[in-house]
N, C-alpha and C positions, 0 to 999 in steps of 0.2 A: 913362300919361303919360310915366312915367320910360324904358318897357324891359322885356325881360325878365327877371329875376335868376333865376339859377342856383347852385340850394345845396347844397354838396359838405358829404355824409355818411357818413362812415366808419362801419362798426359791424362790432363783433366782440361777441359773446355778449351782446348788451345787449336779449335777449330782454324781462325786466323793465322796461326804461326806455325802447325805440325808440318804442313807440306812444306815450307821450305827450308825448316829442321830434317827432314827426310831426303829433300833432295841434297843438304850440306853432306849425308851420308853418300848418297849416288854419284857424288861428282870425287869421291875418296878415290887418287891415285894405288891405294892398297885396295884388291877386290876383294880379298878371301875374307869375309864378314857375314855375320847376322845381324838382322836388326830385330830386336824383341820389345814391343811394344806394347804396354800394359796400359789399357784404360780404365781408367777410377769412374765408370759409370756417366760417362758425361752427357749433359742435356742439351750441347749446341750441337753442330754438325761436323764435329771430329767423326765422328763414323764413314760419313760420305765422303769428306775431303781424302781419308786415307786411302779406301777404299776406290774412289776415283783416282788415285795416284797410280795404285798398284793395278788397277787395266787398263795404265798407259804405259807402265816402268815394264822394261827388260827385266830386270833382277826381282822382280814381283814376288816367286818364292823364298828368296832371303829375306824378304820381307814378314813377320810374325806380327798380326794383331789379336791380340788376345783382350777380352773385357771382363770387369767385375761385373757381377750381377748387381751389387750395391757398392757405393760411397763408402770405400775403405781404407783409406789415404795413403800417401805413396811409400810409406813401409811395408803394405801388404804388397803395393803393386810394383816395386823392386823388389824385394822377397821373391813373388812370383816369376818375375822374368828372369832372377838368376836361381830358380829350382830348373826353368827353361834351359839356362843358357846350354852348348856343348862348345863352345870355344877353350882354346886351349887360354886366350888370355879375354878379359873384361874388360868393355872400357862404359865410361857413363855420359850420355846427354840428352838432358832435359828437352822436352816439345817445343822450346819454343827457344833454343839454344840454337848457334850455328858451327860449324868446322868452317876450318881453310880446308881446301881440297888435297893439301900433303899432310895433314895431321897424323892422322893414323901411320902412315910409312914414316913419317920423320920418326914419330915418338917409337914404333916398333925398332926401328935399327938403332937409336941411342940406349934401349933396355937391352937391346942385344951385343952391343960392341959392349957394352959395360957390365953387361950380367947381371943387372936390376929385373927386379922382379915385381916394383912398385915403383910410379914415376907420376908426374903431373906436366904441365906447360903453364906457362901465361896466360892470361887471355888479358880482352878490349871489354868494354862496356860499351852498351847503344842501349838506347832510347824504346820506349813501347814502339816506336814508331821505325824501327830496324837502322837509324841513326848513328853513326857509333859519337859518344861521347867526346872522345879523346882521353879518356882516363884508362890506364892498364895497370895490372896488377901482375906483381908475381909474389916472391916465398924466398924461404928459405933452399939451399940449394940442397938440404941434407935436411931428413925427418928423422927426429929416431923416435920411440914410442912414448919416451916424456916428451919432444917437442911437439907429438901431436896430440896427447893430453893437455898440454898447453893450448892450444888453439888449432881450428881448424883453418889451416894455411891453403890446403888444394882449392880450388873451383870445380864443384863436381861436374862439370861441363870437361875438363882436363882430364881429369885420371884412368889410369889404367893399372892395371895388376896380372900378372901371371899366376889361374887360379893352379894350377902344379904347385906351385910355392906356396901359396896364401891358404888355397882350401878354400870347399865350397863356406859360402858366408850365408846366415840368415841373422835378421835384428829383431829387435824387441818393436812390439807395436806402436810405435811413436807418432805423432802426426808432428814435430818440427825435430829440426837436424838428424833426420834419418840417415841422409848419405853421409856425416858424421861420425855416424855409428858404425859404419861400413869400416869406414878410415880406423878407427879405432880396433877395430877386428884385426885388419888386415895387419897394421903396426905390429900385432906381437909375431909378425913372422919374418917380418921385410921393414927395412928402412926405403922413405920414399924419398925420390931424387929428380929434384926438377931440372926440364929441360925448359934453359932460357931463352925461349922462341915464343909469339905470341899467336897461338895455331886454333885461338876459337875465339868467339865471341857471345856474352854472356846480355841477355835483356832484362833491364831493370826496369822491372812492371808495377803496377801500384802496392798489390800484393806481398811481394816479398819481402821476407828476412829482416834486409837490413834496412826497411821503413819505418820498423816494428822498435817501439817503445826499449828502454834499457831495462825496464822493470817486464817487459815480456820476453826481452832476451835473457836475463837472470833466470823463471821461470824454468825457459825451454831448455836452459844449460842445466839446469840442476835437474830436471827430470832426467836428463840423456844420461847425467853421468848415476845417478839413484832410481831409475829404474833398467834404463838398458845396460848398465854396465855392471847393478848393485850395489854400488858403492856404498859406505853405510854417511848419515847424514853430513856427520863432521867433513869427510873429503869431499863428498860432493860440495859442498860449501868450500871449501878450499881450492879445487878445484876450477869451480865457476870463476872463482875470484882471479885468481890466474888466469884463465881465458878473457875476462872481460879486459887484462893489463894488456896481456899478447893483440887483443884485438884494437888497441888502441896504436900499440906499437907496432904492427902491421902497416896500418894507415901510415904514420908516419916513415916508415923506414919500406915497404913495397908497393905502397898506391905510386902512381904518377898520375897528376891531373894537366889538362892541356892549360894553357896561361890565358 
C-alpha cells in the first residue's frame, strides 16, 4: 500500500548478531521491503551465517548481500547500499540492531496520515548479551534543520525518509557519525517527526559511540561538521559545542533509565 522500503545494513564482524538482526526484518508485519546488506570485508563468519540464513528464508531474494573487497568503513558501505536501494522510502538498521515485528507498518502509516516525509521512534537499550537494559530513549517530537545541527536526536536503528522528498543521499567518507550525516542531508528538505512508540531496540557493545572518551567525541564532531558538511573552522567549533550542550540535555530530558 505504502511502497517499497529499502533497509541499509552495514555489518562488519557481526557474525554473532546479523542473523537475528535479519530475522527482526522477516518477522516485519509490512512485507513489501528490501533488505540491502553491505559488508565492510569482515574476517569472522558473517558471510556463512547470512548466507545460511538465506537457504532457509522464503524472502531470500529480497535479501541483498553485497561485500567490500577491503575495509572501508561504514560510509562507503551506506553509500553503497543506498546507490542500491530502489525503494520508494529508506529506512536504516544496523547488524546487530533489532525491530519489533510492527515497526515498519506503524512508522509507514504515521508518515502517511500525517504527510511526513522524515520520522524516527524510540527505541530500548540491551546489553551485548541481547538483554534489554531498561533504559529508553526518545527526542524531540519535531526536528527542524537547526535542531538537528544541534544534535543528533534519531537512533539510526529508527529512521526513515521518503527518498521522493529527500533525494537520493551520498556522505563524505567519514568513519564516526556517518549516519549523522545522512540526517543532516535529509534536514534540508524535510523536518523529522518522532513517532512516540518504542519499535526497536538498539545494542550497546564495547565498541560504540557513546563509550568513547568526550575528547574523541569533540574530534568526530568537528570533523563531520568540517569535512562532511565544510563548515569553515569557527562553526564547526561552534557548532560542536552545541551538540556536546544538546547531548547532555538529551540524557537529562529523553533518556529514561529503569530504577
Amino acid at each position: 500500500m505504502y511502497g517499497l522500503v529499502s533497509i541499509i545494513m552495514p555489518s562488519y564482524n557481526t557474525g554473532r548478531f546479523i542473523a537475528e538482526s535479519i530475522r527482526s526484518v522477516l518477522a516485519q508485519t509490512y512485507t513489501n521491503w528490501e533488505l540491502i546488506i553491505v559488508d565492510d570485508a569482515s574476517t569472522d563468519d558473517t558471510d556463512a551465517v547470512v548466507e545460511d540464513l538465506k537457504r532457509n528464508c522464503e524472502r531470500s531474494k529480497a535479501i541483498h548481500y553485497l561485500k567490500n573487497a577491503q575495509n572501508s568503513g561504514a560510509a562507503v558501505c551506506r553509500n553503497r547500499a543506498l546507490r542500491e536501494a530502489r525503494g520508494k522510502w529508506i529506512a536504516f538498521l544496523d547488524s546487530d540492531d533489532l525491530w519489533t515485528p510492527n515497526k515498519l507498518e506503524k512508522q509507514l502509516s504515521f508518515m502517511a496520515q500525517n504527510g511526513y516525509a522524515f520520522s524516527y521512534t524510540c527505541y530500548g537499550e540491551m546489553g551485548e548479551d541481547g538483554k534489554p537494559t531498561g533504559t529508553l530513549v526518545g527526542g524531540p517530537r519535531r526536528i527542524t534543520k537547526t535542531g538537528m545541527f544541534n544534535y543528533c536526536w534519531p537512533g539510526c536503528l529508527t529512521v526513515m525518509y521518503n527518498r521522493e522528498v529527500v533525494g537520493d543521499i551520498q556522505i563524505a567518507d567519514i568513519r564516526k557519525n556517518n549516519d549523522y550525516a545522512i540526517w543532516l542531508k535529509a534536514c534540508r528538505k524535510a523536518d523529522c517527526y518522532l513517532l512516540p512508540e518504542t519499535l526497536a531496540s538498539y545494542r550497546k557493545r564495547g565498541g560504540s559511540i557513546s563509550r568513547h572518551s568526550y575528547v574523541a567525541l569533540i574530534k568526530w564532531h568537528y570533523k563531520l561538521y568540517r569535512e562532511a558538511e565544510g563548515l569553515n573552522p569557527v562553526s564547526s567549533l561552534w557548532i560542536t559545542g552545541r551538540n556536546l550542550f544538546f547531548g547532555v540535555w538529551k540524557k537529562i530530558k529523553y533518556v529514561e533509565r529503569a530504577a
